[in-house]
GUVEXKOL-396319 format. One record per residue: x, y, z of N, C-alpha, C, CB in turn; residue number from 1; residue in three letters. Coordinates in steps of 0.001 Angstrom, whole numbers, padded with zeros to 6 digits. Glycine has a CB too. Layout:
% GUVEXKOL-396319
      n.X      n.Y      n.Z     ca.X     ca.Y     ca.Z      c.X      c.Y      c.Z     cb.X     cb.Y     cb.Z  resi  resn
        X        Y        Z        X        Y        Z        X        Y        Z        X        Y        Z   NUM   Ala
...
This chain:
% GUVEXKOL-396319
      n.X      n.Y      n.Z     ca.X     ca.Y     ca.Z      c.X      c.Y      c.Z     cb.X     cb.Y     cb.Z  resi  resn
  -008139  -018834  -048995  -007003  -018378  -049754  -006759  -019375  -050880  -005751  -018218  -048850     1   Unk
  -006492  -018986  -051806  -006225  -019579  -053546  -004796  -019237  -054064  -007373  -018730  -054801     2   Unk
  -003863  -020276  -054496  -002899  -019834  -055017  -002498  -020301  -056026  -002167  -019776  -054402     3   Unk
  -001912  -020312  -057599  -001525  -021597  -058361  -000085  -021894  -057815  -001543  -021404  -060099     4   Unk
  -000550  -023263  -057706   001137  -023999  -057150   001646  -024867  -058687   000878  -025623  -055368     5   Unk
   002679  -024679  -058785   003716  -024731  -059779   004222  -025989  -059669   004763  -023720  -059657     6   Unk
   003807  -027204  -058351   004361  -028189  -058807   002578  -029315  -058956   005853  -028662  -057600     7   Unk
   002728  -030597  -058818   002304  -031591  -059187   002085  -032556  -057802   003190  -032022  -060256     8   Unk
   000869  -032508  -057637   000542  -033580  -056292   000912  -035057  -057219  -001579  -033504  -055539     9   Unk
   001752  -036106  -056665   002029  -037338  -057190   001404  -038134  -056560   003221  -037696  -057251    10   Unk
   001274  -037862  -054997   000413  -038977  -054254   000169  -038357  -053337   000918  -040300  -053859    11   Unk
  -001198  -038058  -052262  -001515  -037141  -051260  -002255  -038709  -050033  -002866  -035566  -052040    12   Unk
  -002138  -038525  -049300  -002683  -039688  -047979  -003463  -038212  -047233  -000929  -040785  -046635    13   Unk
  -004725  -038937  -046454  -005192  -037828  -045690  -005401  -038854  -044345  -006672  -036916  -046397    14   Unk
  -005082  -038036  -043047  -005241  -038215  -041904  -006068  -037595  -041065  -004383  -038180  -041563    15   Unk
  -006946  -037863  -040760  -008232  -037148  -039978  -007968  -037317  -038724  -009705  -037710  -040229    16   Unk
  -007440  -035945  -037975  -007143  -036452  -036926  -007774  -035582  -035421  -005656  -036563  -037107    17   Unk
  -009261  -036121  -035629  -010157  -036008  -034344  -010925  -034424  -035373  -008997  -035689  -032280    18   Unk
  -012243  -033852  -034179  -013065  -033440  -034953  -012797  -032079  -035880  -014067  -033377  -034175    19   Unk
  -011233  -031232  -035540  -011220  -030089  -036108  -009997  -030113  -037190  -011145  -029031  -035031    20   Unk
  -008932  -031175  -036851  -007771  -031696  -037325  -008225  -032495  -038108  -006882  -032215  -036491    21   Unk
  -006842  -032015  -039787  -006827  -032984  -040562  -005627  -032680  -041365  -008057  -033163  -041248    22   Unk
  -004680  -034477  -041391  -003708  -034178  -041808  -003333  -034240  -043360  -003072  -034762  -041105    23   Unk
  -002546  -033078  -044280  -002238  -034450  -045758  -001046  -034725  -046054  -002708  -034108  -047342    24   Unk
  -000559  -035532  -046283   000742  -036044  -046559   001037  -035983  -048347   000777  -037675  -045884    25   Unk
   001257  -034641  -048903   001695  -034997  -050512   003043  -035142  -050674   001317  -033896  -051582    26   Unk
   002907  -035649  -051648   004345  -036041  -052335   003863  -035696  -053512   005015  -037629  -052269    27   Unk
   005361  -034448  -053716   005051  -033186  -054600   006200  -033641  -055416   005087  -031484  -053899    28   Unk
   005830  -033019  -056903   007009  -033138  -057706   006753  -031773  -058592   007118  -034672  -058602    29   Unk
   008187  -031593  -058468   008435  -029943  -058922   008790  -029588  -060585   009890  -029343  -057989    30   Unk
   008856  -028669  -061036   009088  -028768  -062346   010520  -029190  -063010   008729  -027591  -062756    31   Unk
   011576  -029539  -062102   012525  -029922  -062578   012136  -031603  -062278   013807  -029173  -061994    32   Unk
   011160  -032299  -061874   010807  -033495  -061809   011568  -033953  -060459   011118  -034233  -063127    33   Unk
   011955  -033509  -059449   012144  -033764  -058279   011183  -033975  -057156   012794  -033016  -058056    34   Unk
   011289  -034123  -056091   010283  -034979  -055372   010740  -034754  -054227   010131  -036451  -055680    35   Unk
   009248  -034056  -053552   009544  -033486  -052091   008146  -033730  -051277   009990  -031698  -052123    36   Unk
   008434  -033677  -050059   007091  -034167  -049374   006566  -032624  -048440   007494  -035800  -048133    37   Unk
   005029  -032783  -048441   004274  -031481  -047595   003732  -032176  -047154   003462  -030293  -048070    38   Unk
   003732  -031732  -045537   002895  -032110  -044705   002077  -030832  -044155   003603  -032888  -043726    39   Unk
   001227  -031093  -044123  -000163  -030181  -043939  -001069  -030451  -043363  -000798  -029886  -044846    40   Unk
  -001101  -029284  -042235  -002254  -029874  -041003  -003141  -028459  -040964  -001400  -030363  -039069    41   Unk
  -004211  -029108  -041163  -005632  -027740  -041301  -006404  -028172  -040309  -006780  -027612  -042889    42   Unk
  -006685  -026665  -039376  -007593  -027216  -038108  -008820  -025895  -038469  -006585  -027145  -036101    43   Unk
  -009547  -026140  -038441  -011344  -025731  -038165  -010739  -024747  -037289  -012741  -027044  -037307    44   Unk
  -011219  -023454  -037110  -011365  -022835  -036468  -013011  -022307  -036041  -010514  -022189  -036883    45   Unk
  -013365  -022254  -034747  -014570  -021852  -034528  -015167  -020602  -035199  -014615  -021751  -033303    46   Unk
  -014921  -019580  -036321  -015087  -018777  -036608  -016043  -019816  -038472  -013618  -017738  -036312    47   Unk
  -015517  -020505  -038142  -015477  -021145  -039470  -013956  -021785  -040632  -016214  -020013  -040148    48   Unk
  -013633  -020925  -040370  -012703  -020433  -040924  -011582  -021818  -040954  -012325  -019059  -040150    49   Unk
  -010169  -021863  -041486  -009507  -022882  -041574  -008025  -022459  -041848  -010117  -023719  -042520    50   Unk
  -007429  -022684  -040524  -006104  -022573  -040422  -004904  -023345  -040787  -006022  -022446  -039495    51   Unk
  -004225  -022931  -041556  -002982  -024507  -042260  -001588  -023947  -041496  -002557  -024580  -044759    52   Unk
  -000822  -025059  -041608   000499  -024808  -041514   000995  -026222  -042639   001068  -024793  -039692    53   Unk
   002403  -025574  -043122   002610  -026419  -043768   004286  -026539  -043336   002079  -026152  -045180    54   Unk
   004882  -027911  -044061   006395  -028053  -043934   006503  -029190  -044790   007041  -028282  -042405    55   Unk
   007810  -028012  -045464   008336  -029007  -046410   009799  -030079  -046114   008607  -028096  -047628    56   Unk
   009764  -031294  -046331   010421  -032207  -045984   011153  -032323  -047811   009404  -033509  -045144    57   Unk
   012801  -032009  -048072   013482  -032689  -049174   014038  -033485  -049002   014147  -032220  -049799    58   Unk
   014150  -033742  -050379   014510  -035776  -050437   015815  -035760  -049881   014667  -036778  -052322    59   Unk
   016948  -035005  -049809   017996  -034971  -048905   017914  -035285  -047538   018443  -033903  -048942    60   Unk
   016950  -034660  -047140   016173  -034402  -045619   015413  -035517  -045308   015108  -033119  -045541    61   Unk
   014433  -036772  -046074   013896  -037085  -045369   014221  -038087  -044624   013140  -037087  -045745    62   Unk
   015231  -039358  -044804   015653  -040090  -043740   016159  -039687  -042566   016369  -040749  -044086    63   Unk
   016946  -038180  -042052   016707  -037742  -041281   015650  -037540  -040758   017099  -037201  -041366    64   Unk
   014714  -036827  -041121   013203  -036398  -040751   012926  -037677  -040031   012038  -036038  -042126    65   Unk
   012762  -038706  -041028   011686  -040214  -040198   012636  -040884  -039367   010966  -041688  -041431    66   Unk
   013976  -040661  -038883   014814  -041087  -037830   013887  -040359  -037124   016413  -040810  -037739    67   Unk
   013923  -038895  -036829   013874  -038321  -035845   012511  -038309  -035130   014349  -037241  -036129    68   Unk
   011815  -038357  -036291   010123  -038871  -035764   009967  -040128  -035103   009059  -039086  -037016    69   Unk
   010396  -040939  -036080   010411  -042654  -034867   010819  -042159  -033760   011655  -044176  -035188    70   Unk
   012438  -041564  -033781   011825  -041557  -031934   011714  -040025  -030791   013180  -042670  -030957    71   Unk
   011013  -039767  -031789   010400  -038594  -030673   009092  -039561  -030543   010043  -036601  -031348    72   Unk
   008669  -040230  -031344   007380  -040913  -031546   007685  -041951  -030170   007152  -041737  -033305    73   Unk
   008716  -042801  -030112   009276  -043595  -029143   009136  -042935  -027920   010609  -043925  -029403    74   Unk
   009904  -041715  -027899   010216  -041263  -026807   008931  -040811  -025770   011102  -040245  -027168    75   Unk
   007849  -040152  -026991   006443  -039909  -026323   005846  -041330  -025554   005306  -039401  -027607    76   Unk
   005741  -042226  -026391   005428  -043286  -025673   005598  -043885  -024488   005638  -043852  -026120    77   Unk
   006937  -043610  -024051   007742  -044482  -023096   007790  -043017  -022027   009531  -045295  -023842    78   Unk
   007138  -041570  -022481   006873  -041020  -021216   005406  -041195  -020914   007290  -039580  -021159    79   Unk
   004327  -041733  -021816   003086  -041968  -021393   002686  -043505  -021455   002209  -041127  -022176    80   Unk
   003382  -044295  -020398   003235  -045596  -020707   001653  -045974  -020401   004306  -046441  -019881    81   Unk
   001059  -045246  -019378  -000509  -045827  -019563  -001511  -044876  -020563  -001299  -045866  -017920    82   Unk
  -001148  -044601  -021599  -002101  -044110  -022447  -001933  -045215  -023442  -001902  -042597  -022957    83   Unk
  -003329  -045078  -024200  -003400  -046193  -025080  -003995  -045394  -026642  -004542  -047498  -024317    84   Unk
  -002306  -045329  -027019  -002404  -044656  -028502  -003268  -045131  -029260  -001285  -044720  -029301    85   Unk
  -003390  -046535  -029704  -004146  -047304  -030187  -005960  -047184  -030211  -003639  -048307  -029583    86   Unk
  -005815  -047002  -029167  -007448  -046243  -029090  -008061  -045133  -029955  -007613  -045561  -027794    87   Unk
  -006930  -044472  -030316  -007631  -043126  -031538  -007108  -043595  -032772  -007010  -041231  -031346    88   Unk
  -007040  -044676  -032351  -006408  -044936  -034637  -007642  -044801  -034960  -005610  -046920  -035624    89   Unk
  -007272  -044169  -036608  -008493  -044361  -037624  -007438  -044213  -038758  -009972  -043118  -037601    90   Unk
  -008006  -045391  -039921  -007391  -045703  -040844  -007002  -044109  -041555  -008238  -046788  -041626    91   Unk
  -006127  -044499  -042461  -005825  -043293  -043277  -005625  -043583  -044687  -004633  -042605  -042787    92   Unk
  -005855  -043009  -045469  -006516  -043389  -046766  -005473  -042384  -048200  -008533  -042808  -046572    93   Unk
  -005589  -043156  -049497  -004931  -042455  -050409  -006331  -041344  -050374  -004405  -043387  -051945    94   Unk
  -005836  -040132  -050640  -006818  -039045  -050977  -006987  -038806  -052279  -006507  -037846  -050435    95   Unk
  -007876  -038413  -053460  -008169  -038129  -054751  -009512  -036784  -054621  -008643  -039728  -055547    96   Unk
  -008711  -035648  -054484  -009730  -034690  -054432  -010030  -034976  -055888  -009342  -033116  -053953    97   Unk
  -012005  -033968  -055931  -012430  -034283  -057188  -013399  -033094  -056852  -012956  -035899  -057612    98   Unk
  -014190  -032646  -057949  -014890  -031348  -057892  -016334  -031738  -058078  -014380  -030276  -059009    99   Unk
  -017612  -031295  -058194  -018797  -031399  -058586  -019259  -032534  -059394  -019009  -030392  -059127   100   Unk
  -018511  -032256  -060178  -018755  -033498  -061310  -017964  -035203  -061073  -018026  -032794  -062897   101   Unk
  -017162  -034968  -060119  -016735  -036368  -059545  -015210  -036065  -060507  -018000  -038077  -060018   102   Unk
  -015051  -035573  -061242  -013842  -035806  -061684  -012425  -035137  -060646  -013953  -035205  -063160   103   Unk
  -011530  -035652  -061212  -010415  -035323  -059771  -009814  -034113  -060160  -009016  -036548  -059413   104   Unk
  -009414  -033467  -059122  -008844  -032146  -059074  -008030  -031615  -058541  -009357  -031528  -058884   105   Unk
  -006712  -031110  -058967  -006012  -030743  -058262  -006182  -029840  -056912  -005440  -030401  -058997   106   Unk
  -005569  -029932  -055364  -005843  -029220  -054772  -005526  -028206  -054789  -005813  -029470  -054133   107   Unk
  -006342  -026671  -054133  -005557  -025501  -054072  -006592  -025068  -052590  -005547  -024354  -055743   108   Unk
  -005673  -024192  -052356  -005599  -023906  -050975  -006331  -022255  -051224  -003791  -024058  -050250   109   Unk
């Protein structure tokens, strides 16, 4: 699926998270020059195929948002005290999509 999006990726992070999951974190700015965050998780589907969900986080919204994540994030922890989160880190990186020619490109979905 292809759509033109109307705002402006400002900064995108990608999170790879295990073999079918992958996360991106943009920080979008809209045409009134405001600034909102998408989080976007695309998983592989065995067909081939590639399933997204997305959610948008506004700048009103997001210190709520990252309260509430720290501690659901907390809270997971302290119900799985012998798992060792740490074991599946893998770094996560600024992302710069780019097309054929190496030059960068906006994403579209």
């Amino acid at each position: 699926m292809s759509f033109k999006n109307n705002t402006e990726s400002v900064l995108t992070y990608k999170v790879e998270g295990g073999k079918k999951r992958t996360y991106y974190l943009d920080v979008k700015q809209s045409r009134t020059t405001d600034h909102y965050l998408v989080l976007t998780e695309c998983v592989k589907k065995l067909d081939g195929t590639t399933e997204r969900h997305k959610i948008f986080i506004y700048k009103e919204d997001l210190n709520k948002f990252l309260k509430a994540l720290q501690q659901a994030s907390d809270g997971m922890k302290k119900l799985m005290p012998d798992f060792d989160f740490n074991g599946y880190d893998k770094q996560y990186r600024e992302y710069k999509p780019s097309d054929s020619t190496g030059e960068e490109t906006e994403m579209s979905w």
